[in-house]
MARTIRO-191201 format. One line per field, with one value per residue: residue number from 1; x, y, z of N, C-alpha, C, O, CB in turn. Coordinates in nm, 3 decimals, padded with zeros to 5 digits. Glycine has a CB too. Example, Ala and Ser with C-alpha at 12.3 -4.5 7.8 and 13.67 -1.06 7.14 Angstrom:
! residues 2
roke	c(1	2)
n.east	c(01.319	01.285)
n.north	c(-00.569	-00.225)
n.up	c(00.780	00.708)
ca.east	c(01.230	01.367)
ca.north	c(-00.450	-00.106)
ca.up	c(00.780	00.714)
c.east	c(01.320	01.290)
c.north	c(-00.330	00.003)
c.up	c(00.780	00.787)
o.east	c(01.424	01.341)
o.north	c(-00.332	00.114)
o.up	c(00.846	00.804)
cb.east	c(01.131	01.408)
cb.north	c(-00.447	-00.060)
cb.up	c(00.905	00.572)
//
This chain:
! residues 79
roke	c(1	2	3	4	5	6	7	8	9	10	11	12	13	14	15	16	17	18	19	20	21	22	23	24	25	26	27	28	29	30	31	32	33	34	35	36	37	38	39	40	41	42	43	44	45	46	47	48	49	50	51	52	53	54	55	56	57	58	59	60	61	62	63	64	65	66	67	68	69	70	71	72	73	74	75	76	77	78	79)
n.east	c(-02.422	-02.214	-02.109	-01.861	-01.764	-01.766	-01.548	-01.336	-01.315	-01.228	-00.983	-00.872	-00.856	-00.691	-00.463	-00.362	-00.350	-00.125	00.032	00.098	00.220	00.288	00.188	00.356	00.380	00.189	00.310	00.378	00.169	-00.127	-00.459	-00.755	-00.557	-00.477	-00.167	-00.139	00.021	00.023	-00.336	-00.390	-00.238	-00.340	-00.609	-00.577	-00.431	-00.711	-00.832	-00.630	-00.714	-01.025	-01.054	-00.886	-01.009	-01.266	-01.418	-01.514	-01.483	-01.350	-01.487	-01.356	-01.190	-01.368	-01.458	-01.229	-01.213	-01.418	-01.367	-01.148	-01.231	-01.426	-01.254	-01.033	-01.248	-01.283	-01.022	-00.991	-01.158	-01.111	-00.813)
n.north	c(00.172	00.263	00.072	00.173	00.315	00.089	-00.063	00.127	00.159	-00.122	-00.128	00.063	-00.065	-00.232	-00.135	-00.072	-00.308	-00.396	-00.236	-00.292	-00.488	-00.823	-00.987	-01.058	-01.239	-01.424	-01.582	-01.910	-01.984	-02.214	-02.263	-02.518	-02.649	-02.476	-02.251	-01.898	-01.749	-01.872	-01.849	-01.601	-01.517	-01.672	-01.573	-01.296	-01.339	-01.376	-01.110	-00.943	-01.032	-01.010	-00.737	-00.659	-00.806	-00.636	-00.709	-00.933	-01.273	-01.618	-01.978	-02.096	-01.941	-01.831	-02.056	-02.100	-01.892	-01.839	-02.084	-02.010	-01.779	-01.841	-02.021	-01.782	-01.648	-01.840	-01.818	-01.582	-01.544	-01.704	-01.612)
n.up	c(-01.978	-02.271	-02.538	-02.639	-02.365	-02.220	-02.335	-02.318	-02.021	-01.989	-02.096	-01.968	-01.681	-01.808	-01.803	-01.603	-01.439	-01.594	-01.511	-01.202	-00.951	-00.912	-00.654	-00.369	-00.190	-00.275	-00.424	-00.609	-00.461	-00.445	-00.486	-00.543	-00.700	-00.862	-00.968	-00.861	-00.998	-01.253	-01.297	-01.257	-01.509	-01.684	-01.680	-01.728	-01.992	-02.147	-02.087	-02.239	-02.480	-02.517	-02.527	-02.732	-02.942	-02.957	-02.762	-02.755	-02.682	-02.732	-02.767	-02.629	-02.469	-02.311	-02.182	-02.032	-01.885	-01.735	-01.521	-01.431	-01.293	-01.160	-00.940	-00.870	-00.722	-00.452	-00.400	-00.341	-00.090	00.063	00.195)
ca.east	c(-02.293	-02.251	-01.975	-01.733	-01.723	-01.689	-01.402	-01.274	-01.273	-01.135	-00.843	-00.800	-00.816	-00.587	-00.353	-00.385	-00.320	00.005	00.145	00.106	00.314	00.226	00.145	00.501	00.270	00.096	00.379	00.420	00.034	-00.182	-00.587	-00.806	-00.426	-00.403	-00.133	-00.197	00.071	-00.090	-00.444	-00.363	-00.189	-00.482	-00.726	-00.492	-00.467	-00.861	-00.895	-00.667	-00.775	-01.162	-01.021	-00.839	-01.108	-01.348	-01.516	-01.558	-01.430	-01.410	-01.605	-01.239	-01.156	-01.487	-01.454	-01.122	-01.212	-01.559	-01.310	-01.032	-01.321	-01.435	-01.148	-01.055	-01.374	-01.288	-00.962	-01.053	-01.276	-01.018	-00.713)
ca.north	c(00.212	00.237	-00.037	00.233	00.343	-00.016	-00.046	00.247	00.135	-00.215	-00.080	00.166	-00.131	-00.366	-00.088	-00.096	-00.497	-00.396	-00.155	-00.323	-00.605	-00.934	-00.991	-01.147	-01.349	-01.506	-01.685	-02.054	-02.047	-02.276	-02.333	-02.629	-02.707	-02.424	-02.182	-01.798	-01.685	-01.872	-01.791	-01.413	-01.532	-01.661	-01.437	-01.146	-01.306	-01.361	-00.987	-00.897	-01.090	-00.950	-00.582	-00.627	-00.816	-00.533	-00.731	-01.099	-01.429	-01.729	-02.050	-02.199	-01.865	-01.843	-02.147	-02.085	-01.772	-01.903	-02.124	-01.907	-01.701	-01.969	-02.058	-01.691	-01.625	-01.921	-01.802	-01.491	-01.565	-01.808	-01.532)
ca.up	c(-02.032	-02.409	-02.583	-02.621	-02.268	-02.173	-02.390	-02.250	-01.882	-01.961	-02.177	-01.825	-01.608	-01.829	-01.815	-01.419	-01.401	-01.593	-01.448	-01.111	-00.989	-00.927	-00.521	-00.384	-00.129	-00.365	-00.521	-00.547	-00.356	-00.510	-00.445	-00.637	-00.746	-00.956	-00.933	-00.862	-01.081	-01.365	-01.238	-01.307	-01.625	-01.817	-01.643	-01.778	-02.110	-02.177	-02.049	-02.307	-02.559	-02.529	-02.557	-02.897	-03.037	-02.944	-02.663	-02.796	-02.663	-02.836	-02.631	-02.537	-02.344	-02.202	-02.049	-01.922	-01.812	-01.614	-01.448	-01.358	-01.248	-00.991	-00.828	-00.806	-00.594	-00.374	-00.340	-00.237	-00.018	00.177	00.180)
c.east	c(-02.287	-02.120	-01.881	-01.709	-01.681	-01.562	-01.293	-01.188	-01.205	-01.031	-00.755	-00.754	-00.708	-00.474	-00.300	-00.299	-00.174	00.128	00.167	00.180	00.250	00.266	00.297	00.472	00.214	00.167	00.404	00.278	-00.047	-00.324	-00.679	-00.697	-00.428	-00.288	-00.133	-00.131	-00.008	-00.265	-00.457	-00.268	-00.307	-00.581	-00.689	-00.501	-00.615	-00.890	-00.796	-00.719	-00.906	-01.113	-01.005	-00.940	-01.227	-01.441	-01.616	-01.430	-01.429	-01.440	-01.472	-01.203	-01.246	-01.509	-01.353	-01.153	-01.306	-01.462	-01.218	-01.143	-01.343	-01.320	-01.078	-01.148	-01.336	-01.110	-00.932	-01.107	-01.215	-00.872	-00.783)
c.north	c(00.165	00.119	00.063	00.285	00.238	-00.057	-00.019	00.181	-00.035	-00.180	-00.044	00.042	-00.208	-00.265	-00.085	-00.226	-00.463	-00.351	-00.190	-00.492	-00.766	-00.935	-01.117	-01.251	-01.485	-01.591	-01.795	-02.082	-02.122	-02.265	-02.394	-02.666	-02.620	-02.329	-02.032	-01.719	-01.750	-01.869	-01.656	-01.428	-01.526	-01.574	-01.319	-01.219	-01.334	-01.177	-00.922	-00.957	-01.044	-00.789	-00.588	-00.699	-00.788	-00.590	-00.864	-01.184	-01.540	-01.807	-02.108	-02.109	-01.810	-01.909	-02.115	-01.987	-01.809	-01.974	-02.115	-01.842	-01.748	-01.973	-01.936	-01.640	-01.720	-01.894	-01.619	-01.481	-01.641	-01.703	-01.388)
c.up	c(-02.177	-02.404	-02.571	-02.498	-02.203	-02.210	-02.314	-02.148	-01.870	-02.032	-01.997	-01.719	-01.622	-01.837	-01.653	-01.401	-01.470	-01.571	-01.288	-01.073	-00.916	-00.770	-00.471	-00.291	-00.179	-00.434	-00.489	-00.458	-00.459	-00.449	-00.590	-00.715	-00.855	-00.928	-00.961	-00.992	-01.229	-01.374	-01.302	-01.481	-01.763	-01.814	-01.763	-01.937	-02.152	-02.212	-02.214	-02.447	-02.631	-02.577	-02.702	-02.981	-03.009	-02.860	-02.662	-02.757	-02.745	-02.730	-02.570	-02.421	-02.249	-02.128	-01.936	-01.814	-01.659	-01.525	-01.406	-01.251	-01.099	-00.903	-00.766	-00.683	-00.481	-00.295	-00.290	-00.087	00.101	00.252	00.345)
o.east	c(-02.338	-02.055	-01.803	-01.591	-01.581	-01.474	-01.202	-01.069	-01.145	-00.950	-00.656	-00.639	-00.637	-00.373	-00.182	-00.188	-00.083	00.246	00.254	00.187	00.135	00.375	00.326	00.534	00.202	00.110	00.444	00.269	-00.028	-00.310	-00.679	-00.732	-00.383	-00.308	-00.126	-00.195	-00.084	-00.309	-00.535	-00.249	-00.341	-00.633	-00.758	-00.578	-00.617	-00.943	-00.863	-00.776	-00.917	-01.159	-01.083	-00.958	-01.313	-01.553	-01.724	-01.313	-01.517	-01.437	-01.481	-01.185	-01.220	-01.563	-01.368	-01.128	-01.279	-01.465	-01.177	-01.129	-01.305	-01.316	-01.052	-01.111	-01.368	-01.076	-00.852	-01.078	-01.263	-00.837	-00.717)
o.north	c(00.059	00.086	00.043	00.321	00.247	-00.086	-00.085	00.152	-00.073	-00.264	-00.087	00.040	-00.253	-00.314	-00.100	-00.228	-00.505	-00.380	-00.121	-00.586	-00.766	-00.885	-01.224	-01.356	-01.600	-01.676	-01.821	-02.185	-02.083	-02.257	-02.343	-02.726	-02.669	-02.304	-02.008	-01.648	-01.682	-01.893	-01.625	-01.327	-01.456	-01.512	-01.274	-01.161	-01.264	-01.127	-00.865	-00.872	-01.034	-00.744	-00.538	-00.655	-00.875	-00.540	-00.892	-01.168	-01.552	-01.761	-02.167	-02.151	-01.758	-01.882	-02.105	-01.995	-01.807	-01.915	-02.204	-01.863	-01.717	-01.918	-01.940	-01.601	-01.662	-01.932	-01.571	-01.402	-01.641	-01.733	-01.288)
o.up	c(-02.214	-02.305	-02.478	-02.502	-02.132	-02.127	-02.265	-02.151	-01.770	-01.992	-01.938	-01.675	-01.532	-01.886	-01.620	-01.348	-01.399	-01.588	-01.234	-01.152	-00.873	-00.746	-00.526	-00.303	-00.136	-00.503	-00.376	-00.391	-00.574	-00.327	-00.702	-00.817	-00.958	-00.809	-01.081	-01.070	-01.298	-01.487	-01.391	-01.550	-01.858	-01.908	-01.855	-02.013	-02.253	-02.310	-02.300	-02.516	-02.753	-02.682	-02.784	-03.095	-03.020	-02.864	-02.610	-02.791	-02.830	-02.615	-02.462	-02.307	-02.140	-02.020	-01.814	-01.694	-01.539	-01.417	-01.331	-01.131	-00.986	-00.793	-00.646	-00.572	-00.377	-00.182	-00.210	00.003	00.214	00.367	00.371)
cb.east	c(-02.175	-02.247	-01.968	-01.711	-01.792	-01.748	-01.393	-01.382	-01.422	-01.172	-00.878	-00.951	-00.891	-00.607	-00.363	-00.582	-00.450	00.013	00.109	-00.012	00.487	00.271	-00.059	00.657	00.158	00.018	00.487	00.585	-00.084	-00.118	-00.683	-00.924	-00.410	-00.484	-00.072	-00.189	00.228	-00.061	-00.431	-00.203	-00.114	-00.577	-00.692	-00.280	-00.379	-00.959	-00.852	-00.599	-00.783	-01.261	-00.879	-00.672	-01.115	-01.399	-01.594	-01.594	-01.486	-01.311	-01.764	-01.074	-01.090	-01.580	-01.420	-00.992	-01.281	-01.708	-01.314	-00.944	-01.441	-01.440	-01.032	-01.062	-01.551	-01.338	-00.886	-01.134	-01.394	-00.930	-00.708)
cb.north	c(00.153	00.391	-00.119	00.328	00.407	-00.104	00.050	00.354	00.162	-00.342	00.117	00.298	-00.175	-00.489	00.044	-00.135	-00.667	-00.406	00.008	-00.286	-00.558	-01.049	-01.055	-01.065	-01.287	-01.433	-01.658	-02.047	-01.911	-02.391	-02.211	-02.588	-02.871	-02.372	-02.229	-01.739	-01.695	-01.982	-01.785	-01.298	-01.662	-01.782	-01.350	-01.102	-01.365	-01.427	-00.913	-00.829	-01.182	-00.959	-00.515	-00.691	-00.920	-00.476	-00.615	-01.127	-01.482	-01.806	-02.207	-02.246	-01.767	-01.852	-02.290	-02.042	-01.643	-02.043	-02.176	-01.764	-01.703	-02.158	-02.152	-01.647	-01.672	-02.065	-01.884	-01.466	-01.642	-01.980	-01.475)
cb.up	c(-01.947	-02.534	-02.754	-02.708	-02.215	-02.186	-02.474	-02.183	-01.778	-01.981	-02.324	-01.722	-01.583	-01.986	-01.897	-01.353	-01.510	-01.639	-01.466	-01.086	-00.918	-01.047	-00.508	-00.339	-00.117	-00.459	-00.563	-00.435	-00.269	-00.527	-00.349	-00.730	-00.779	-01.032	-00.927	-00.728	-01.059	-01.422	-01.090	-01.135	-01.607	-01.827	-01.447	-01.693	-02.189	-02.018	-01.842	-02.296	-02.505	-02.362	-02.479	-02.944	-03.083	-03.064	-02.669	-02.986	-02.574	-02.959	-02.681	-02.630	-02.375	-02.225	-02.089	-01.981	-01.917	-01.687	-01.454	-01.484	-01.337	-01.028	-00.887	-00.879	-00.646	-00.457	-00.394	-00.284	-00.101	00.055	-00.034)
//
């Protein structure tokens, strides 16, 4: 997939994540003591973050992200 089709399809997706509403389950849940609503907060801002600056992170939201990332998977995976 070229850069601009990736673009593309995360623009499409981050328009997805905002037009959809935040899981009413999920509120107030916590796993590794974080909570989901801010979980999907930073996630969401990283994602857009990378979009507007054409698909670069800086190393602070890379970390965050790697470790949003994680604990996502784990709480997945438990749900």
């Amino acid at each position: 997939m070229i850069r601009s089709e990736l673009m593309q399809k995360a623009a499409h997706l981050w328009q997805e994540h905002l037009d959809a509403e935040f899981p009413a389950n999920l509120r107030g849940v916590e796993f590794e003591d974080i909570d989901m609503v801010l979980l999907d907060a930073d996630t969401a801002g990283c994602a857009y973050t990378w979009i507007n600056n054409g698909g670069a992170l800086d190393p602070e939201r890379r970390g965050l992200l790697r470790d949003r990332v994680t604990v996502g998977v784990y709480a997945a995976s438990t749900v």
